[in-house]
HTML snippet that shows the backbone in 3Dmol.js (N, CA, C, O; Angstrom):
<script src="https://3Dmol.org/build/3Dmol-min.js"></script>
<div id="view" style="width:600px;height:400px;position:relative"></div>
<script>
const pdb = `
ATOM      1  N   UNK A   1     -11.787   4.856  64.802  1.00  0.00           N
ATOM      2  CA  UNK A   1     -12.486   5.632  65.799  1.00  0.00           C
ATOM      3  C   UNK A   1     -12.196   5.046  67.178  1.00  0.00           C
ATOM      4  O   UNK A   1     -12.526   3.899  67.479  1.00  0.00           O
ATOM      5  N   UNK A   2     -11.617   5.812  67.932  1.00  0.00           N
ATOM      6  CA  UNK A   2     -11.781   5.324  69.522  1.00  0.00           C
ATOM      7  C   UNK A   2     -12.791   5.907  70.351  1.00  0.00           C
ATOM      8  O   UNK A   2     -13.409   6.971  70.308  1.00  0.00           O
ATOM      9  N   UNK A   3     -12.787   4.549  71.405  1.00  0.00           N
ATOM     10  CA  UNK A   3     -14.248   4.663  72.151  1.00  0.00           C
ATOM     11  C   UNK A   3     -14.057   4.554  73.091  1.00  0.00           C
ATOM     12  O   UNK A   3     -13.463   3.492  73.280  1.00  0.00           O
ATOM     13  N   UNK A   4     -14.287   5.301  74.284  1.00  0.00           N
ATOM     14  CA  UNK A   4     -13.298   5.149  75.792  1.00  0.00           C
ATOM     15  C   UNK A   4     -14.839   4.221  76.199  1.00  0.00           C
ATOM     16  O   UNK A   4     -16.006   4.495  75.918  1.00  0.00           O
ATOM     17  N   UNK A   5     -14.216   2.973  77.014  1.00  0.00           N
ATOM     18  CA  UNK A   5     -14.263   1.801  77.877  1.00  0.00           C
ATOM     19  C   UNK A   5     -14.816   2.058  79.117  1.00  0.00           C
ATOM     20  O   UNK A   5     -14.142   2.981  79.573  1.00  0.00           O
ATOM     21  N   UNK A   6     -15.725   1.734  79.968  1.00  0.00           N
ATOM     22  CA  UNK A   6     -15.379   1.999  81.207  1.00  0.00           C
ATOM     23  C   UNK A   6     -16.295   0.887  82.092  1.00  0.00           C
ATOM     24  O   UNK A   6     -17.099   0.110  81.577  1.00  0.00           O
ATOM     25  N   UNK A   7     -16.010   0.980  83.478  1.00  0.00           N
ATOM     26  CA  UNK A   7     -16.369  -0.276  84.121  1.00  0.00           C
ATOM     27  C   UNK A   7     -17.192   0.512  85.543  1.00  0.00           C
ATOM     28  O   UNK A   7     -16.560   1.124  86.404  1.00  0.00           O
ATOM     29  N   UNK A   8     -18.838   0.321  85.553  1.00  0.00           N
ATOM     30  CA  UNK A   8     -19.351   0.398  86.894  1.00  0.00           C
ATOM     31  C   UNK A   8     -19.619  -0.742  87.586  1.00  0.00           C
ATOM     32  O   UNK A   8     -19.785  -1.903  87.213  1.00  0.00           O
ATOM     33  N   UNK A   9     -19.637  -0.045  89.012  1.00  0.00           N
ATOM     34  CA  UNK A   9     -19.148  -1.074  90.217  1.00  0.00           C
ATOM     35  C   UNK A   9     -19.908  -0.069  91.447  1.00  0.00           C
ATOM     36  O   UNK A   9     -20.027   1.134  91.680  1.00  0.00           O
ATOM     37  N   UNK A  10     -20.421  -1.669  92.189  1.00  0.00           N
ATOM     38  CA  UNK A  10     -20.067  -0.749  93.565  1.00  0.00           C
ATOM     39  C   UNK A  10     -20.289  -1.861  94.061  1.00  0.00           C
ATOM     40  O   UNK A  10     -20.497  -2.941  93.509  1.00  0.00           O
ATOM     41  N   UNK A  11     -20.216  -1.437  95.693  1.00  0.00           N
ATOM     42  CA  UNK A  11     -20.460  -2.781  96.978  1.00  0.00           C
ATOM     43  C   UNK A  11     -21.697  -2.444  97.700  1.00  0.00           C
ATOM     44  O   UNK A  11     -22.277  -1.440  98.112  1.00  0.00           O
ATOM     45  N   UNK A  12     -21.877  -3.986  97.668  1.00  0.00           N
ATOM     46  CA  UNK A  12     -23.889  -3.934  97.923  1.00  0.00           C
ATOM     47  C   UNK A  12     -23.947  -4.720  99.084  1.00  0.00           C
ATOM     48  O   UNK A  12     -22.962  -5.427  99.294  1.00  0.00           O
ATOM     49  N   UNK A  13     -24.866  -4.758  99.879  1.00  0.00           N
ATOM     50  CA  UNK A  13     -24.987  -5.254 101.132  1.00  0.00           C
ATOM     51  C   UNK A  13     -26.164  -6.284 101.188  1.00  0.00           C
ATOM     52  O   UNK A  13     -27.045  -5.427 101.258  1.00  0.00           O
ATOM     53  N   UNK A  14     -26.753  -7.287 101.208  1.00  0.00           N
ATOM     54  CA  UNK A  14     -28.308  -8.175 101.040  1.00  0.00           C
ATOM     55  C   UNK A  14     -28.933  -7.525 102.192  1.00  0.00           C
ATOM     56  O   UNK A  14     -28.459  -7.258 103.296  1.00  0.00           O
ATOM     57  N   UNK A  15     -30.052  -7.336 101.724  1.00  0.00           N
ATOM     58  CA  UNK A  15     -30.564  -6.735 103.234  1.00  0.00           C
ATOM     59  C   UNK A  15     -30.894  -7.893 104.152  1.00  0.00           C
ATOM     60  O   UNK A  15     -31.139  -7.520 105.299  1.00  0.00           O
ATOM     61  N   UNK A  16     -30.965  -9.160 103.957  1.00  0.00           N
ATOM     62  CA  UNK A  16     -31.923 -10.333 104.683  1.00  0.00           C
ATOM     63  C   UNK A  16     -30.580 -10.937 105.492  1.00  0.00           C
ATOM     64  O   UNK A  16     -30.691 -11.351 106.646  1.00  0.00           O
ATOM     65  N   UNK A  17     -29.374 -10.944 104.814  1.00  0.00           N
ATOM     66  CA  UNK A  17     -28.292 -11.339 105.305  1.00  0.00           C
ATOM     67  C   UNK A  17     -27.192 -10.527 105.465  1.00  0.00           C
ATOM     68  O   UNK A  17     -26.157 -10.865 106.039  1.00  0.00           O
ATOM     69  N   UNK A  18     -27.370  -9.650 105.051  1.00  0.00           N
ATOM     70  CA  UNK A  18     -26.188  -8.706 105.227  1.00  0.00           C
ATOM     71  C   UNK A  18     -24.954  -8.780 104.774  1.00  0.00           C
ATOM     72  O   UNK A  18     -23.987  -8.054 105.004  1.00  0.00           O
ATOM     73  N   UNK A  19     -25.097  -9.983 103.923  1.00  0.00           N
ATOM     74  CA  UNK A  19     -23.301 -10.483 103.131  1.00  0.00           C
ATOM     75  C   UNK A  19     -23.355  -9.633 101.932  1.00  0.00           C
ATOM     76  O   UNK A  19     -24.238  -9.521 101.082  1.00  0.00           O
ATOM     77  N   UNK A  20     -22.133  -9.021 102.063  1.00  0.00           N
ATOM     78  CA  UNK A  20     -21.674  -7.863 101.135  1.00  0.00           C
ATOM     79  C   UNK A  20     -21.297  -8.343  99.726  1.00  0.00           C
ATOM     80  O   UNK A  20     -20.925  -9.481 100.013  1.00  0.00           O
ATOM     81  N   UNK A  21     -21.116  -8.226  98.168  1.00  0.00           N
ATOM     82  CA  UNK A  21     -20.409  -8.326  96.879  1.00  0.00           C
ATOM     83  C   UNK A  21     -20.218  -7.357  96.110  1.00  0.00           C
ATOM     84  O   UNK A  21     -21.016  -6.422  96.043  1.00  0.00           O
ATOM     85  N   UNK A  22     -19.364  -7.412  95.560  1.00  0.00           N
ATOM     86  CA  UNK A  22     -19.494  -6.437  94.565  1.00  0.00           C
ATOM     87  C   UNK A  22     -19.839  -6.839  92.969  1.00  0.00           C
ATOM     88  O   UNK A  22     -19.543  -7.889  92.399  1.00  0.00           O
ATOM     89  N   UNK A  23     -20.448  -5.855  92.507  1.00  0.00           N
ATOM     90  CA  UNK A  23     -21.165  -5.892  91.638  1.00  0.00           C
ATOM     91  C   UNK A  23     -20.549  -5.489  90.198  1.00  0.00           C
ATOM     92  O   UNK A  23     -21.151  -4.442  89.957  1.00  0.00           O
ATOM     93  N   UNK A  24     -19.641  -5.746  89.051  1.00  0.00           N
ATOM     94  CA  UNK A  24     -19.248  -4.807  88.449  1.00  0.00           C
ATOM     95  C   UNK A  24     -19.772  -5.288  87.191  1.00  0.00           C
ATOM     96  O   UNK A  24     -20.272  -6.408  87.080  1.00  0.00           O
ATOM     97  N   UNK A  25     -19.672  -4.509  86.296  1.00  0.00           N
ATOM     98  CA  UNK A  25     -20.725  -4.074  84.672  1.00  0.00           C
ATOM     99  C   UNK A  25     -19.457  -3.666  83.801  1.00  0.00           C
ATOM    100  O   UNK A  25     -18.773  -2.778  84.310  1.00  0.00           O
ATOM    101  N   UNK A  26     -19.055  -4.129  82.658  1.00  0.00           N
ATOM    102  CA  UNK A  26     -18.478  -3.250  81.939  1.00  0.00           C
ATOM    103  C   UNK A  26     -19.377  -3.534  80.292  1.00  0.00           C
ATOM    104  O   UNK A  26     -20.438  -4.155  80.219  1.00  0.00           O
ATOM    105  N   UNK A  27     -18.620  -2.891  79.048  1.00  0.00           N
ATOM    106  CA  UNK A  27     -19.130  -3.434  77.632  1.00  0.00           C
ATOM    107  C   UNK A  27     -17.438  -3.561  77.143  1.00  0.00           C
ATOM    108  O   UNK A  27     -16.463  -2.834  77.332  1.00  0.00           O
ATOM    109  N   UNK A  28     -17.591  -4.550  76.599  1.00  0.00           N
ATOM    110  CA  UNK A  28     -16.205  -4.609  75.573  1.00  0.00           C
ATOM    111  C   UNK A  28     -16.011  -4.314  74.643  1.00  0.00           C
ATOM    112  O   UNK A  28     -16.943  -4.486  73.857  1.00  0.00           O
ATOM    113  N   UNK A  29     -14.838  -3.742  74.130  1.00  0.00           N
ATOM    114  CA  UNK A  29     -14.559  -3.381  72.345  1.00  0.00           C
ATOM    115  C   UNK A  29     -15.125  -4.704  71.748  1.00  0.00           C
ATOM    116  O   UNK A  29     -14.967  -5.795  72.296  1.00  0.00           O
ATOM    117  N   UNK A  30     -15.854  -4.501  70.486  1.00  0.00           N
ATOM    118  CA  UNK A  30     -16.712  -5.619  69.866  1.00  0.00           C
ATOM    119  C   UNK A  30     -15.711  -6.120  68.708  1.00  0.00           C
ATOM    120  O   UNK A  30     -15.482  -7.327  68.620  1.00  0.00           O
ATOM    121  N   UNK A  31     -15.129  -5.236  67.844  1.00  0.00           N
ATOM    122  CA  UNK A  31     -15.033  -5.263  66.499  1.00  0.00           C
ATOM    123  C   UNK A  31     -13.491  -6.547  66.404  1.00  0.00           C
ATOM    124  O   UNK A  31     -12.622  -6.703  67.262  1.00  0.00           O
ATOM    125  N   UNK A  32     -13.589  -7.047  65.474  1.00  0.00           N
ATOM    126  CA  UNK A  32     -12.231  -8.255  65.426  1.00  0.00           C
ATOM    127  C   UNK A  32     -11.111  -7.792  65.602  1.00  0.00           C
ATOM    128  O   UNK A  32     -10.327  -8.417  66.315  1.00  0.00           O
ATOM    129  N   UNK A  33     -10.574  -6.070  64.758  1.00  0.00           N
ATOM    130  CA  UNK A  33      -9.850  -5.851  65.365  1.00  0.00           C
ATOM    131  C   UNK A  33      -9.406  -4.933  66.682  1.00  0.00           C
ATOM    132  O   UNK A  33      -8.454  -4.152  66.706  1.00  0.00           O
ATOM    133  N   UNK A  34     -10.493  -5.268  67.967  1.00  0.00           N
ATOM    134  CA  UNK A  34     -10.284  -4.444  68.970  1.00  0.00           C
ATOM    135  C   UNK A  34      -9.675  -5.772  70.108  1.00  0.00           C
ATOM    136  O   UNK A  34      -9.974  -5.720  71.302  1.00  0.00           O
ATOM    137  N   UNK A  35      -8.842  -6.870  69.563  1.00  0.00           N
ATOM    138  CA  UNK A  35      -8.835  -8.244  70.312  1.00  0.00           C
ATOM    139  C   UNK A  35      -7.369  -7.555  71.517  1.00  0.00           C
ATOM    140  O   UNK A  35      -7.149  -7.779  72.707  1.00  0.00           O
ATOM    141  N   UNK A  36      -6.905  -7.001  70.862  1.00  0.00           N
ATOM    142  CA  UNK A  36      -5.963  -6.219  71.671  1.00  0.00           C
ATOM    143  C   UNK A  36      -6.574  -5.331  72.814  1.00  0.00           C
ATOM    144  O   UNK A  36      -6.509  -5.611  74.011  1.00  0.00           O
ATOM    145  N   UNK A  37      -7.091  -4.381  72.353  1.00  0.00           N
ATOM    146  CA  UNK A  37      -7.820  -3.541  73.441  1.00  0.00           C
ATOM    147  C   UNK A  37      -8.941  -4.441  74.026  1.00  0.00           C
ATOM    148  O   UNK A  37      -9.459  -3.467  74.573  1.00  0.00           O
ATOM    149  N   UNK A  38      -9.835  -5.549  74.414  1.00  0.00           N
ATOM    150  CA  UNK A  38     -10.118  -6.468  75.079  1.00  0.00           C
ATOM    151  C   UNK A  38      -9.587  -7.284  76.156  1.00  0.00           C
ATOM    152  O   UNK A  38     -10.039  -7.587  77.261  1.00  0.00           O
ATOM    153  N   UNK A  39      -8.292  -7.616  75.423  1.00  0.00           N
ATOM    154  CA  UNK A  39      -7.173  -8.564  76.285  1.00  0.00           C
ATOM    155  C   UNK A  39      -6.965  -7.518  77.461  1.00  0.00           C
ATOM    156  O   UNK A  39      -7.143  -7.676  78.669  1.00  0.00           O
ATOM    157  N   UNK A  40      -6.499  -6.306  76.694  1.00  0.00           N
ATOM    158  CA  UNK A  40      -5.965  -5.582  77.871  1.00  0.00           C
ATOM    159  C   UNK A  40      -7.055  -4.943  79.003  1.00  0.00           C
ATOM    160  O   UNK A  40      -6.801  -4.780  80.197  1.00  0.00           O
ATOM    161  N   UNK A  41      -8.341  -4.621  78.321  1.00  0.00           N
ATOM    162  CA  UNK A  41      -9.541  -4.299  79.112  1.00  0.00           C
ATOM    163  C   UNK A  41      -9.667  -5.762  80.563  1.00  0.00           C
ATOM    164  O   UNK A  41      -9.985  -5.606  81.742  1.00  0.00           O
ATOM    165  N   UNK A  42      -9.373  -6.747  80.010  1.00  0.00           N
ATOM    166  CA  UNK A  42      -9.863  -7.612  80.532  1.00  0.00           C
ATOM    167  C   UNK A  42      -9.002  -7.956  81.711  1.00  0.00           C
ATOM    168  O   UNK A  42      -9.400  -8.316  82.819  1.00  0.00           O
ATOM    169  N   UNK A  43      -7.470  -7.756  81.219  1.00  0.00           N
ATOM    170  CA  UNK A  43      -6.014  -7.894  82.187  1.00  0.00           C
ATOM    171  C   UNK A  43      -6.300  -6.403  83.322  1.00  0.00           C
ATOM    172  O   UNK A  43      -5.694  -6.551  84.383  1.00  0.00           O
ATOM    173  N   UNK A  44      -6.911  -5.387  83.253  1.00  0.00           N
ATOM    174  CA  UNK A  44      -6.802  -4.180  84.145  1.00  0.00           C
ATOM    175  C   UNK A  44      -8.335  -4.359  85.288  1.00  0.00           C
ATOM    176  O   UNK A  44      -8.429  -4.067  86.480  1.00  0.00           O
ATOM    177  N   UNK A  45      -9.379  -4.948  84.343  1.00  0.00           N
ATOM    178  CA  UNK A  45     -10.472  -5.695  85.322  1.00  0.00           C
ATOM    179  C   UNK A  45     -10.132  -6.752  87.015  1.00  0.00           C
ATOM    180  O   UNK A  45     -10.223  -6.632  88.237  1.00  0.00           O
ATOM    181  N   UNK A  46      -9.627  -7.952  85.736  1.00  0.00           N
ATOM    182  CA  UNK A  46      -9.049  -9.011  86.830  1.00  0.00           C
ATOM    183  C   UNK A  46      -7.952  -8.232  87.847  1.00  0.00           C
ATOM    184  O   UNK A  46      -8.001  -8.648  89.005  1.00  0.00           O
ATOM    185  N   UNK A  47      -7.494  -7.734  87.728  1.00  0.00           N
ATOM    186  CA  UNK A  47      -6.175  -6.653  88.653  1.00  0.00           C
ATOM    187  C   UNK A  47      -6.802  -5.989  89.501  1.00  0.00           C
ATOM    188  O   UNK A  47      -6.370  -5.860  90.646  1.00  0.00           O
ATOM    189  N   UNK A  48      -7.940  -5.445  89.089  1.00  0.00           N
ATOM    190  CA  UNK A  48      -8.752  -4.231  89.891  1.00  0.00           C
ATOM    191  C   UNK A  48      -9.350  -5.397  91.154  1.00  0.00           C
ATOM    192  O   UNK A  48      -9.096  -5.396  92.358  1.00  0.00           O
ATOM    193  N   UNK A  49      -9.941  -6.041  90.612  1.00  0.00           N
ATOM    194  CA  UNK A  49     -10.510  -7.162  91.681  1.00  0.00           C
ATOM    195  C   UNK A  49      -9.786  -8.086  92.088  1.00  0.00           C
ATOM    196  O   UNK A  49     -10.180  -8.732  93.059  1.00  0.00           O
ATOM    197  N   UNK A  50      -8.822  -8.333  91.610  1.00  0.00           N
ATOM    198  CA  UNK A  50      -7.791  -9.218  92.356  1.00  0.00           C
ATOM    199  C   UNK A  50      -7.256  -8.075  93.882  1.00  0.00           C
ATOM    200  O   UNK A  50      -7.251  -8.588  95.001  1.00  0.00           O
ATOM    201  N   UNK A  51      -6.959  -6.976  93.752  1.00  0.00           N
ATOM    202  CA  UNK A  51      -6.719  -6.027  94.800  1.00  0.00           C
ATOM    203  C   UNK A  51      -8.445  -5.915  95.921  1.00  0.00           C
ATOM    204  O   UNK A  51      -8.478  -5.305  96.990  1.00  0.00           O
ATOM    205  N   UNK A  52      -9.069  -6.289  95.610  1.00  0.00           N
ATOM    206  CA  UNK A  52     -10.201  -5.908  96.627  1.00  0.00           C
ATOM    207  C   UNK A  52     -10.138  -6.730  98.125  1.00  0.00           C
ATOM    208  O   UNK A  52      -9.462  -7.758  98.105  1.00  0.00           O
ATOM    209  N   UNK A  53     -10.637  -6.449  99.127  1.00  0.00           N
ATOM    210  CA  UNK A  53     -11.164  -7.804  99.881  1.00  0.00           C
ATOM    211  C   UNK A  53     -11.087  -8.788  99.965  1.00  0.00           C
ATOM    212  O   UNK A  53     -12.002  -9.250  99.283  1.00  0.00           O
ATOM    213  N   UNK A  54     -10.366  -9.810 100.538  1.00  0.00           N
ATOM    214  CA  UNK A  54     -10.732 -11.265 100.293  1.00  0.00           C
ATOM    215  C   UNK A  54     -12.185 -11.260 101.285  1.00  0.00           C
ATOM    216  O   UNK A  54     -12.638 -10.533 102.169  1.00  0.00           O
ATOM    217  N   UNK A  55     -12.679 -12.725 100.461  1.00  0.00           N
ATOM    218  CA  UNK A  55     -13.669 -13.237 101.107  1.00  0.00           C
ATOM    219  C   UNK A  55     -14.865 -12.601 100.721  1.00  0.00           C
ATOM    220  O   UNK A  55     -15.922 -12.970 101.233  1.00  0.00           O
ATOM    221  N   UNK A  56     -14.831 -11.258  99.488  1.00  0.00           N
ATOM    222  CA  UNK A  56     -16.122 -10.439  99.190  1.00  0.00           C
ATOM    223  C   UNK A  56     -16.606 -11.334  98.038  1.00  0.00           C
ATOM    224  O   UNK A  56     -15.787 -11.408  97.122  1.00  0.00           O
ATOM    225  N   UNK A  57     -17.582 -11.934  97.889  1.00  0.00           N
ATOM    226  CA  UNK A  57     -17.854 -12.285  96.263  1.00  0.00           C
ATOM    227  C   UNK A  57     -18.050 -11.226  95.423  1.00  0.00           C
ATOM    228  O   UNK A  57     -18.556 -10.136  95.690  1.00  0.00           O
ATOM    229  N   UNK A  58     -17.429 -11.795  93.955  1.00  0.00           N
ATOM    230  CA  UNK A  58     -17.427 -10.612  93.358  1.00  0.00           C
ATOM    231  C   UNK A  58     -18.415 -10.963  91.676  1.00  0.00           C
ATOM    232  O   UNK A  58     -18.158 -11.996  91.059  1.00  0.00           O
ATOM    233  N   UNK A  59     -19.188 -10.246  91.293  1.00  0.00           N
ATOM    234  CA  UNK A  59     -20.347 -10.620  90.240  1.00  0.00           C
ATOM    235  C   UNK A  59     -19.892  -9.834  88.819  1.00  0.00           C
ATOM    236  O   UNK A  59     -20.229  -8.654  88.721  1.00  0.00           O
ATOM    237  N   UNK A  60     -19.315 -10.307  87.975  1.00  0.00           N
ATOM    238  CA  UNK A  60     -18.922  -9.379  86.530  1.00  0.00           C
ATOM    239  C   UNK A  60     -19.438 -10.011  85.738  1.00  0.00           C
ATOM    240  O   UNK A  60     -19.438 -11.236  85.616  1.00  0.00           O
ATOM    241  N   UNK A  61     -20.322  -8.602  84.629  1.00  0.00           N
ATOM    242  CA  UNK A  61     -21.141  -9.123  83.932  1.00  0.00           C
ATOM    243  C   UNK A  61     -20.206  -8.148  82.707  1.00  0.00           C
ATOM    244  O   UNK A  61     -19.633  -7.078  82.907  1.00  0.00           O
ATOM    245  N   UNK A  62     -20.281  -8.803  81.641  1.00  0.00           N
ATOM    246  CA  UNK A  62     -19.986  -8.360  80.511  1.00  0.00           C
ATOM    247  C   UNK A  62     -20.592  -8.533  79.238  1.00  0.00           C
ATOM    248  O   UNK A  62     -20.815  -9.596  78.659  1.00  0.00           O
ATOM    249  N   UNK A  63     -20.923  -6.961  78.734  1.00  0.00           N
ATOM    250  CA  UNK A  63     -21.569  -7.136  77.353  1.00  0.00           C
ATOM    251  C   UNK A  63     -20.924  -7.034  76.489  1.00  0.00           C
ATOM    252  O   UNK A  63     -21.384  -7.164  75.355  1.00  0.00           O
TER     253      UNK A  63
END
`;
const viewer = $3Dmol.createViewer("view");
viewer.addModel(pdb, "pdb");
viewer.setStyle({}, {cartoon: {color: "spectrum"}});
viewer.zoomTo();
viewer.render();
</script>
């Protein structure tokens, strides 16, 4: 069975300081054999945020 993946995000501002991050959320393929589709979930993440902003902190949480 396939299960489409997906990753929310956005850019948040502190209101007290005003220093901007982004925030991103994804869930990972769980099962032993989804170690492939993980690796690669995980290689298109780091890429996505490697292209952002320098200097933005960036917060990834993964379930």
């Amino acid at each position: 069975m396939s299960l489409p993946r997906m990753v929310t995000w956005g850019l948040f501002e502190a209101r007290d300081t005003k220093q901007k991050f982004y925030f991103y959320n994804t869930h990972l393929a769980h099962r032993p054999q989804d170690a492939e589709a993980r690796r690669k979930s995980v290689e298109l993440i780091v890429s996505r945020i490697g292209k952002l902003r320098a200097g933005v902190p960036v917060i990834l949480t993964v379930f």
